[in-house]
N, C-alpha and C positions, 0 to 999 in steps of 0.2 A: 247210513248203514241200517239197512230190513233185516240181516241177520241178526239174531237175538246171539246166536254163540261167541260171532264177532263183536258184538256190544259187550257181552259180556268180560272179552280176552281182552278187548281195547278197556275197560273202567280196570280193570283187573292191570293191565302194564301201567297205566298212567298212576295208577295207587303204590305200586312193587316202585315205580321211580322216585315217586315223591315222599314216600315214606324214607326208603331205603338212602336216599341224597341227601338228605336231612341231616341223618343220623350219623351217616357215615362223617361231615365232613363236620359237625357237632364234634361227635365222640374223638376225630381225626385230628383238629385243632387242639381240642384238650389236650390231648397224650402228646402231640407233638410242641405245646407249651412247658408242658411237666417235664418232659423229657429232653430239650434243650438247655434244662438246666447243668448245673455241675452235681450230677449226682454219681453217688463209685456203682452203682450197679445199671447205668442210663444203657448201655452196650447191649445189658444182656435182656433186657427189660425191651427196648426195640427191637431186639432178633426175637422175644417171645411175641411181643404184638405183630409182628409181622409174618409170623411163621404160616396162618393160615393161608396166607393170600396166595402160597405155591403148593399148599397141598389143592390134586383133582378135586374138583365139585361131585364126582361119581362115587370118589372116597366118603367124601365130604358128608354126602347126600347118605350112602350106607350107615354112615355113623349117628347125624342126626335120626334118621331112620330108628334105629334101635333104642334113642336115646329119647326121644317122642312118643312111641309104642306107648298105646295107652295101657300096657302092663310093662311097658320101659324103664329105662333109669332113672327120670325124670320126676315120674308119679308114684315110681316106688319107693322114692326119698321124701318126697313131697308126705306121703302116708307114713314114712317112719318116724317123721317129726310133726308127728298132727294136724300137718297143714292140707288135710283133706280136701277143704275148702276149694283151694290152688288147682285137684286134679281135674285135668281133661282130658276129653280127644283131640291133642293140637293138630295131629296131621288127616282127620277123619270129618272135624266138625265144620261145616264149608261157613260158619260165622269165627272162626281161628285160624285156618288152613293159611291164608292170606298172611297175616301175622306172623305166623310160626315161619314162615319161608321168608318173609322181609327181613323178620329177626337173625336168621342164618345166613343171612349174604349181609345182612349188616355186623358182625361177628368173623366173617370171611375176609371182607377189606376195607374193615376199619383202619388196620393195619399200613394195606397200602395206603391209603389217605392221608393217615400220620409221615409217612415216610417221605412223599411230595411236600409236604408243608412244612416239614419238618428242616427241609432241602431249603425251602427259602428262609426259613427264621434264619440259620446262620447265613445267609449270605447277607444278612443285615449288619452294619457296620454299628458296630459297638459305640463309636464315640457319640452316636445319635443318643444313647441309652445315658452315657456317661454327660452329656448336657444337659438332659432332662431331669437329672438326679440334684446337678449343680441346679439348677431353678425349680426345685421343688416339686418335680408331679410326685403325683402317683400312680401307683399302679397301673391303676387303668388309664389314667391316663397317658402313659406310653404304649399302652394298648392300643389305644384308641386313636392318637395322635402318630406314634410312628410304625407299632408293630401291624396293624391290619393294614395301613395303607400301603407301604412297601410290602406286604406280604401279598399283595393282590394279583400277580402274574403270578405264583404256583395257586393261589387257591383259586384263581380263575380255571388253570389247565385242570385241577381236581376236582372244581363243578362242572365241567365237562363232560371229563372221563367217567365220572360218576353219573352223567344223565345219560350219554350212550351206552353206556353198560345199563341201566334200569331197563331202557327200551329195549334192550338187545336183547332180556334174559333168557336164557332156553335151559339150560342144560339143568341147573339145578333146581327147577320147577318141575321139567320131567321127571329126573333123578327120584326127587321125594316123594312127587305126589302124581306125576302123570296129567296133570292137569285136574284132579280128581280132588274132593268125592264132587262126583257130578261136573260138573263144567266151575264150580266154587273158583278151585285155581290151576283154570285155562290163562296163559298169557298169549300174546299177539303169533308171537314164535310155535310155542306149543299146538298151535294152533293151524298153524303155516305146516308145521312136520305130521302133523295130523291128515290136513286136507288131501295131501301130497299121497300119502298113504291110500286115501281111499280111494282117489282117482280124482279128486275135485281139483283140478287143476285150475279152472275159473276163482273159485273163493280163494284158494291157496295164492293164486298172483293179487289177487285184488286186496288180500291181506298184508303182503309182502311189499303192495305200492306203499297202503297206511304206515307199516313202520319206517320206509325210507323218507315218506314226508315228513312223519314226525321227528326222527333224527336230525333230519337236514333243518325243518322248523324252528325248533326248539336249541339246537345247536348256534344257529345263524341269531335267532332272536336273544339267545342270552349273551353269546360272547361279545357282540358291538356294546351292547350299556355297561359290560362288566369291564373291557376293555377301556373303553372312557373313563375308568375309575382310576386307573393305573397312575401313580407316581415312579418318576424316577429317582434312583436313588443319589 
């Protein structure tokens, strides 16, 4: 790739997927750990983590927007509790711009992530747990030994869904930032609605092959080794 705008939209998606897949299915296991439990508030506690993932990203996008503003809510709190230090331009400074919109899709569907893995911890049979209690593990080690390997078909389908979605992003990179300041945070997509607009039809398809290879790539190369991992239960 000779275009500089497309090198840059390409470091820019591959950074928004691997950031944002990380975190998601990190922060997703946790909550959907914690909240497996027998807890009296577990209900309302997964309908609040989950609630963003059906609010619009154009919502979504206006809210962070205001909330980012570098006279926002965010810096204006930041300075009421002396933590000066902390304020930035999150949505302006093209060394944060990145970050700040990783961080809001990851905040977005964390959620759903918990809620898929969430899905398989109970379909795990209890008496696995209740054996392992009788001979002694711990903790982790029904972690390690029965909960993550039977959990491997939903958090296989959730590293997935979460790396087609990174490569797919559009809506909420426009929404916030436009691909701006500068080309900073252009993605693959952004980029493709862009070319389209000014007539470049040529960069606009030749864009649009790179995300279909990488989808397909990247989908085909992770799910055969992650699949091989799969126990039954």
């Amino acid at each position: 790739m000779t275009n500089p705008k497309i090198n840059i939209a390409f470091k820019n998606t591959i950074y928004f997927t691997i950031v944002t897949t990380f975190f998601k299915m990190i922060l997703g296991l946790f909550l959907a750990i914690v909240l497996n439990r027998e807890i009296r508030t577990a209900n309302i506690m997964r309908s609040i983590y989950f609630m963003p993932a059906i609010i619009s990203n154009v919502a979504i996008a206006l809210i962070f927007s205001s909330i980012l503003h570098p006279d926002g809510i965010l810096n204006s709190f930041l300075k009421a509790i002396n933590m000066d230090f902390l304020v930035n331009n999150w949505l302006t400074d093209p060394n944060l711009v990145m970050f700040s919109v990783s961080s809001i899709e990851v905040w977005k569907w964390t959620g759903f992530t918990m809620v898929i893995l969430l899905a398989g911890l109970q379909s795990i049979p209890t008496e696995y747990y209740e054996a392992c209690k009788i001979d002694g593990a711990t903790g982790f080690d029904k972690f390690r030994y029965i909960t993550f390997p039977l959990l491997m078909p939903s958090f296989n389908n959730a590293l997935i869904i979460c790396l087609v979605g990174g490569l797919k992003v559009f809506d909420i990179v426009y929404a916030l930032t436009g691909g701006g300041p500068g080309n900073a945070s252009e993605v693959l997509n952004t980029y493709v609605f862009k070319a389209y607009g000014r007539g470049y039809y040529g960069e606009a398809c030749a864009a649009s092959v790179i995300i279909g290879v990488l989808i397909a790539t990247i989908s085909l190369f992770t799910l055969k080794p992650l699949r091989s991992k799969e126990v039954e239960m």
